[in-house]
N, C-alpha and C positions, 0 to 999 in steps of 0.2 A: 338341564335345558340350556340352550342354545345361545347367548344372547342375540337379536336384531342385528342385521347388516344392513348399512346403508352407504350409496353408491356419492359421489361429489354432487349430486343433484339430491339428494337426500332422499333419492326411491331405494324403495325395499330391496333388498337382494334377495332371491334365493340360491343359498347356496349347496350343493348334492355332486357327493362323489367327486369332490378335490376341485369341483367348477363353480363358481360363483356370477350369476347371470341375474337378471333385472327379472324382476314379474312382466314389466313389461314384455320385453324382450323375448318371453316363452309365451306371453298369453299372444301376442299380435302374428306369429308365426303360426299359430295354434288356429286362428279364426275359421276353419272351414266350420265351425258350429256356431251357434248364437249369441253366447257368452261363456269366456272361459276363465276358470280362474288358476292360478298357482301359487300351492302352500308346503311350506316345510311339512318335513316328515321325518319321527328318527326310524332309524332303520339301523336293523342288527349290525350287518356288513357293512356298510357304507358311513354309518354313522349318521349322517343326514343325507334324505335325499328327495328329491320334487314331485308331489303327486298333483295330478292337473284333474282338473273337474271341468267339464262341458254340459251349458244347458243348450239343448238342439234347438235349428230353427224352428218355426211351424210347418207342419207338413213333414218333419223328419222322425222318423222312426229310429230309436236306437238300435243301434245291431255292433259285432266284431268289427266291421269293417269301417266304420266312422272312425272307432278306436285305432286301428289302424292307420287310417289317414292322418288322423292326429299327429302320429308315433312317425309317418314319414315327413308330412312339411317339417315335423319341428328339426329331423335329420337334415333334410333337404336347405331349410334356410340358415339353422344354426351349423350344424354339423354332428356326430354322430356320439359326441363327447354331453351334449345339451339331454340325454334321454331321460326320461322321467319313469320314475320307481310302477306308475301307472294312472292310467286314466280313467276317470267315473263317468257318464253319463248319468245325471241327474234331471229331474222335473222341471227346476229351476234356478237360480240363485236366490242364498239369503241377503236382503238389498237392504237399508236404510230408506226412510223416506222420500229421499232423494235420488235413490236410485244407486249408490256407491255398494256396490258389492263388498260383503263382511270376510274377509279373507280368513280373518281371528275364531270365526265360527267355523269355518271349512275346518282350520288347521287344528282346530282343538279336536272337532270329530276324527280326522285322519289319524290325529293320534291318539285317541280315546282320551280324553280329557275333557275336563269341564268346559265347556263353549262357552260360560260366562255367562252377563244378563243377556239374553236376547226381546227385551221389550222395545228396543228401538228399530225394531226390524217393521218394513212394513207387511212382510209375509212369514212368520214364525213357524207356520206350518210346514215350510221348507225344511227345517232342519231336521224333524223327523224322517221325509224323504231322503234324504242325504243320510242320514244316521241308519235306514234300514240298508243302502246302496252299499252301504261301508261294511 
């Protein structure tokens, strides 16, 4: 496992395929959906590499082509080096009470590993959703 990367401002890196970029910096490129998130991933080839998860606005139907959009703003604002191993549409995000999306539950399910406690979630039923997408 990987250890944590963290940027002079002390946000998260993700880092995939020799690039190392902010969560931010993929999720806000990424906004054509509701909430998005970005978590490590290992990956055979690559070693580590970025999978993004999108929960749609209201009104939006998942399909290819969201997936798509995704796959071009993040080309389009970051550049073509920023690509992510792949994107999920999911139901929703796992949130905290507060509302702070659980990145740690994402990236455990993306790599099949234990997601940990999840009782401080305020929607837990989420991660089954996610866990079946995966």
């Amino acid at each position: 496992m990987y250890p944590a990367i963290y940027d002079d401002d002390g946000e998260p890196v993700a880092a995939g395929s020799g690039r190392a970029g902010s969560n931010c910096e993929l999720e806000s490129a990424a906004l054509t959906v509701d909430e998005v998130a970005a978590v490590p991933m290992m990956d055979e080839l690559r070693g580590r590499a970025v999978e993004m998860y999108g929960a749609l606005k209201p009104g939006q139907a998942p399909s290819t082509e969201i997936e798509r959009k995704v796959a071009a703003v993040i080309e389009r604002e970051i550049g073509k080096i920023a690509r992510f191993s792949g994107v999920g549409i999911v139901p929703d995000m796992p949130k905290t009470r507060s509302g702070k999306i659980m990145r740690r539950v994402i990236a455990g399910i993306s790599n099949f590993a234990d997601v940990g406690d999840v009782t401080t979630l305020a929607n837990p039923e989420t991660v089954d959703g996610i866990r079946h997408r995966v």
